[in-house]
C-alpha positions in Angstrom: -4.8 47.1 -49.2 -1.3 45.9 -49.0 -0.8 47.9 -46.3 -4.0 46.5 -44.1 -2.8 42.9 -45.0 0.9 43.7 -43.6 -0.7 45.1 -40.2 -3.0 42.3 -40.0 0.1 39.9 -40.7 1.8 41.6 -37.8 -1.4 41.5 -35.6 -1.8 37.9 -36.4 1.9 36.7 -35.5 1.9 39.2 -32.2 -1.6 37.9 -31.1 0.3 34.0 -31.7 3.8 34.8 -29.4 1.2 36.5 -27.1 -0.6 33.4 -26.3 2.7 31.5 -26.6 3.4 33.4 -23.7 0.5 32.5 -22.0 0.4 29.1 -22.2 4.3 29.1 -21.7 3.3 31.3 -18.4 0.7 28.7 -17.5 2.8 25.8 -17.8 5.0 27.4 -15.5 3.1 28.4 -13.1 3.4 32.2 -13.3 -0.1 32.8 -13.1 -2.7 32.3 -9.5 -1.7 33.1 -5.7 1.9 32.6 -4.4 0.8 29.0 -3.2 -1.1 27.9 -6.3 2.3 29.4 -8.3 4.4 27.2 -6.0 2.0 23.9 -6.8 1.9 24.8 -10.4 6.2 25.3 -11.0 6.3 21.8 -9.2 4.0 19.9 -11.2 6.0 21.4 -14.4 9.2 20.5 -12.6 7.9 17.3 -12.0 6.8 16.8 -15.8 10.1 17.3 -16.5 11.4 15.1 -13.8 13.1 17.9 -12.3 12.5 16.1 -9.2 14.5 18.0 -6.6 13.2 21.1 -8.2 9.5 19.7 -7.8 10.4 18.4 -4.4 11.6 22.1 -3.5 8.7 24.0 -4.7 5.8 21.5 -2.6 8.3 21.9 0.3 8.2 25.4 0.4 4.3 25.5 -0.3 3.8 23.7 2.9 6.4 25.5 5.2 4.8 29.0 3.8 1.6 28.6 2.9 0.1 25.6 5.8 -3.5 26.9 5.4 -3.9 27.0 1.9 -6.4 24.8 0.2 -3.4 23.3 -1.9 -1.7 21.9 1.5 -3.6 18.2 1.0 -2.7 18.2 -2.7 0.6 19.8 -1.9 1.6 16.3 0.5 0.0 14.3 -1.3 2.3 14.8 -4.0 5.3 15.3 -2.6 4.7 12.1 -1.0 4.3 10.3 -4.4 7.6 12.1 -5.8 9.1 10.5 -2.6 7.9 7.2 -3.5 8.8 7.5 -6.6 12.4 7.8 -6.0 12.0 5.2 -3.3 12.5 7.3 -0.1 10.2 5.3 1.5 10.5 6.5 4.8 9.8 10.1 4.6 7.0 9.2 2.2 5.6 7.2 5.1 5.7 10.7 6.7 4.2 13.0 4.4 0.9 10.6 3.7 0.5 10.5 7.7 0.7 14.0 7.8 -2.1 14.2 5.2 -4.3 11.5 6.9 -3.5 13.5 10.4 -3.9 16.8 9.4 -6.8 16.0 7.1 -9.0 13.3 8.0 -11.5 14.3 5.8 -9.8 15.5 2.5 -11.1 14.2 -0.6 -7.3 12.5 -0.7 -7.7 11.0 2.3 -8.6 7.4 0.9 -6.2 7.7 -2.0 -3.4 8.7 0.7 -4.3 5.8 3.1 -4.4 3.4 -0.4 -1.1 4.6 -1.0 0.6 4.3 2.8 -0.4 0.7 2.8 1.7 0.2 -0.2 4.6 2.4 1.4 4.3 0.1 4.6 4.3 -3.3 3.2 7.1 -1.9 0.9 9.0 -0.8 3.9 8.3 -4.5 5.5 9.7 -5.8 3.2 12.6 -4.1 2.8 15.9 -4.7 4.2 15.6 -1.4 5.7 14.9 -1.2 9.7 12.4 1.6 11.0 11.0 1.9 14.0 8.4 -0.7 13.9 11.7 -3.5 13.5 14.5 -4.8 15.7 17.7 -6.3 14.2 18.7 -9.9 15.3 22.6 -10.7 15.1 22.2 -14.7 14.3 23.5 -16.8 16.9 25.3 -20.5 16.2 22.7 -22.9 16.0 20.2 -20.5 14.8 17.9 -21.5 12.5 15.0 -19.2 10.4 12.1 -21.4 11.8 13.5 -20.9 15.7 13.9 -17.6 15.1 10.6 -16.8 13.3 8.9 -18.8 16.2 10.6 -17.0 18.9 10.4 -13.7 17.5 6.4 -14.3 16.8 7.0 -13.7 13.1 7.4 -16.1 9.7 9.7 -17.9 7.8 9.0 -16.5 4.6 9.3 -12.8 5.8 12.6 -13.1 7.5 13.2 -14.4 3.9 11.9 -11.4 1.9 12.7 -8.7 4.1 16.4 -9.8 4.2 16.8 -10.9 0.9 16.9 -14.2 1.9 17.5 -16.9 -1.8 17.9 -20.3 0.9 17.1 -21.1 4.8 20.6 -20.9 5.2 22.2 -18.1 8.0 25.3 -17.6 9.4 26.6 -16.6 12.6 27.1 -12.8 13.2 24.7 -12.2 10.1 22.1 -9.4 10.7 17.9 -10.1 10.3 15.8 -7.5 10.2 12.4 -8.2 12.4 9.3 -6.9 12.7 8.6 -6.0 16.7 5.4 -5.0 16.4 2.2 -8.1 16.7 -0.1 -8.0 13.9 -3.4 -8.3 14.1 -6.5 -8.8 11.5 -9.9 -7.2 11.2 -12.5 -7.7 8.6 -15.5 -5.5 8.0 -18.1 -7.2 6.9 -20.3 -4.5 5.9 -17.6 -2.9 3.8 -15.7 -5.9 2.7 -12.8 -5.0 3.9 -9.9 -6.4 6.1 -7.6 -4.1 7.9 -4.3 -5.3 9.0 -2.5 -3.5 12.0 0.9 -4.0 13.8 0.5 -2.9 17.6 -2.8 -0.9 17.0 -1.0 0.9 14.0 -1.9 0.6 10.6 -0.7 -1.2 8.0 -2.7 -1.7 4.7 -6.6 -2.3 3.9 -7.2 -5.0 1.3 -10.5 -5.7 -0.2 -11.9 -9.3 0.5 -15.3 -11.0 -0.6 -17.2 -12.3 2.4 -20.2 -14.8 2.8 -23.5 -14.6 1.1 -26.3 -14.3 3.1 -23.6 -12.5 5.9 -22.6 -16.6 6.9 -19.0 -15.0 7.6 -18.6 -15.9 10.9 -18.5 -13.0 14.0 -16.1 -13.1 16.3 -12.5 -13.1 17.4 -10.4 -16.0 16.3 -7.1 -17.0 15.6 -5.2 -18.4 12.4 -4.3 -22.2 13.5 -3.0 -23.7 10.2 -1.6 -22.2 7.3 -1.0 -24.0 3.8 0.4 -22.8 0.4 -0.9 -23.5 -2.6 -3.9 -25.6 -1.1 -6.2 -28.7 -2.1 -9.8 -28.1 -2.0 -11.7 -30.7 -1.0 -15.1 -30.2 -2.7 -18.2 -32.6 -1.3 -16.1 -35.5 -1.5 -13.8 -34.6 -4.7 -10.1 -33.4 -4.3 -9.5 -30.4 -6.3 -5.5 -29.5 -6.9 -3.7 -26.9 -6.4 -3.2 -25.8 -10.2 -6.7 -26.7 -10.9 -8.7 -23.8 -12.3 -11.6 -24.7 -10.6 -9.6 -24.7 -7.1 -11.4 -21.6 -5.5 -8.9 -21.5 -2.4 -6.2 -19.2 -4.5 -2.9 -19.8 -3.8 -3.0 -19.6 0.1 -4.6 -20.7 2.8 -4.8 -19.1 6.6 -7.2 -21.3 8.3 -8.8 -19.6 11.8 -10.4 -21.8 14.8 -13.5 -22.0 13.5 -13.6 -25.1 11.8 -14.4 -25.0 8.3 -13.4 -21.2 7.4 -10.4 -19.1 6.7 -8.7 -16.9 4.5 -7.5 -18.0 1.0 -7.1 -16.9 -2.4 -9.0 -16.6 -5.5 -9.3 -18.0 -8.9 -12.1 -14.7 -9.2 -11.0 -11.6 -8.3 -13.8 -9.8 -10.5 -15.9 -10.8 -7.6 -13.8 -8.7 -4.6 -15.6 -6.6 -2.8 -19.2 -8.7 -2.2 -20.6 -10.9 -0.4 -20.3 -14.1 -2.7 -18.3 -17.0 -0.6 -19.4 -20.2 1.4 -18.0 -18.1 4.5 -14.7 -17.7 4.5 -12.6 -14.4 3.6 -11.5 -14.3 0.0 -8.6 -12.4 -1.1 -6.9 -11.9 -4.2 -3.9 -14.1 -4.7 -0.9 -11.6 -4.8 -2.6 -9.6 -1.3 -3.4 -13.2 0.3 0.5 -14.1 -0.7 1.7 -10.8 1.0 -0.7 -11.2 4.1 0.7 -15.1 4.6 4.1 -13.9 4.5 3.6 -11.0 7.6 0.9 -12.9 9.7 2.4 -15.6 11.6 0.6 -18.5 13.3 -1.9 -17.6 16.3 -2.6 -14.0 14.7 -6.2 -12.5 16.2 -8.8 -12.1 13.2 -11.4 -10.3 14.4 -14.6 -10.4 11.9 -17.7 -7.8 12.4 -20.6 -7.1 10.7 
């Protein structure tokens, strides 16, 4: 009897370290093809924010193993590590590459959430891509003559260069967008898309008009007003009132009447619930005022 215990002991503690090693050889990524090993050892590398190790192992994946059925998840998170650690730009790249390669992943709408991010990120950054020019200011310059004659805005030639006052100096270098934006909203999806010469940009979700009173059409923003007064069959609503429905921004378009403005709701994004007018969540309508400059197209369709 002593004897079967001690065996059964020995079975018991080899049968544990056994599965140890299994799980160990799981979390590792031992175990599957050579592409699903490479996917694995970088999201344990990743765990462990080895993050050139990660960065490594998704990189080789891709260069050796392009067909696999791993190569969407494979950019898609090597593009995250990227953005992550803030390179911006070649994560701009990699969720392209996803979107180009494969328009019809499951990922493809978590990739094209995430590049809108990357994009406005990279906007608003001091750093220049190819969608930017860099303007050496000139005496007598001033941000609003250069935000006019450059067809962009005050407040991004603020943001993007890190901007506290209005105040420039000769020789000092702005970063510009080259590149016109231009609006469209979706009715039927509530959704605006926002492009820079025919190029994507970002998707936001909007609320439009019940009983589809959005107005169709191509228009242009003609007025644009921060933290706005609504002025409500006769009554004047303030800015910081809670019952001011216009948000934090205006954008007004040449349709008298309608625009696009904040919201003191955001629960209600996403459905067909205004007066008309495009509603927006405050922190997306406060990004979108600061790229679109006077005169942007809005195009609405059903």
């Amino acid at each position: 009897m002593r004897r079967m215990i001690i065996v059964w002991s020995i079975a018991g503690i080899a049968v544990v370290a056994i599965m140890g090693v299994v799980v160990a050889s799981v979390h590792q990524g031992w175990f599957g093809s050579p592409a699903q090993r490479l996917f694995n050892q970088a999201t344990a590398a990743q765990r462990q924010q080895r993050y050139a190790e990660a960065q490594a192992h998704l990189e080789n994946l891709l260069a050796s193993f392009a067909d696999s059925p791993l190569a969407d998840d494979a950019l898609l998170k090597l593009a995250e590590l990227l953005e992550a650690q803030q390179q911006l730009i070649p994560a701009r790249a990699m969720y392209r590459k996803l979107l180009d390669q494969f328009p019809n992943s499951a990922l493809a709408t978590t990739a094209q959430v995430r590049l809108g991010h990357v994009n406005v990120a990279l906007l608003f950054s001091p750093t220049a891509t190819d969608r930017d020019i860099v303007h050496q200011v000139r005496p007598g310059d001033t941000l609003g003559q250069i935000a006019g004659a450059r067809g962009t805005t005050v407040e991004f030639l603020k943001r993007a260069n890190g901007l506290k006052t209005d105040v420039i100096r000769p020789g000092q270098p702005l970063k510009i967008p080259k590149g016109r934006f231009s609006i469209v909203v979706d009715k039927s999806q509530n959704q605006l898309l926002l492009t820079q010469d025919n190029q994507f940009v970002k998707t936001y979700v909007v609320a439009t008009g019940t009983e589809n009173s959005t107005p169709v059409g191509t228009f242009r923003i003609v007025n644009k007003l921060p933290h706005p007064v609504w002025y409500k069959q006769g009554a004047i609503v303030p800015p910081e009132s809670p019952e001011n429905i216009l948000g934090t921004r205006w954008m007004g378009i040449d349709k008298e009447g309608y625009g696009l403005h904040g919201s003191v709701d955001p629960t209600a994004l996403g459905q067909q619930v205004t007066a008309g007018c495009v509603r927006m969540s405050n922190s997306d309508v406060e990004e979108l005022y600061d790229l679109v400059p006077m005169g942007t197209e809005v195009t609405i369709v059903d």
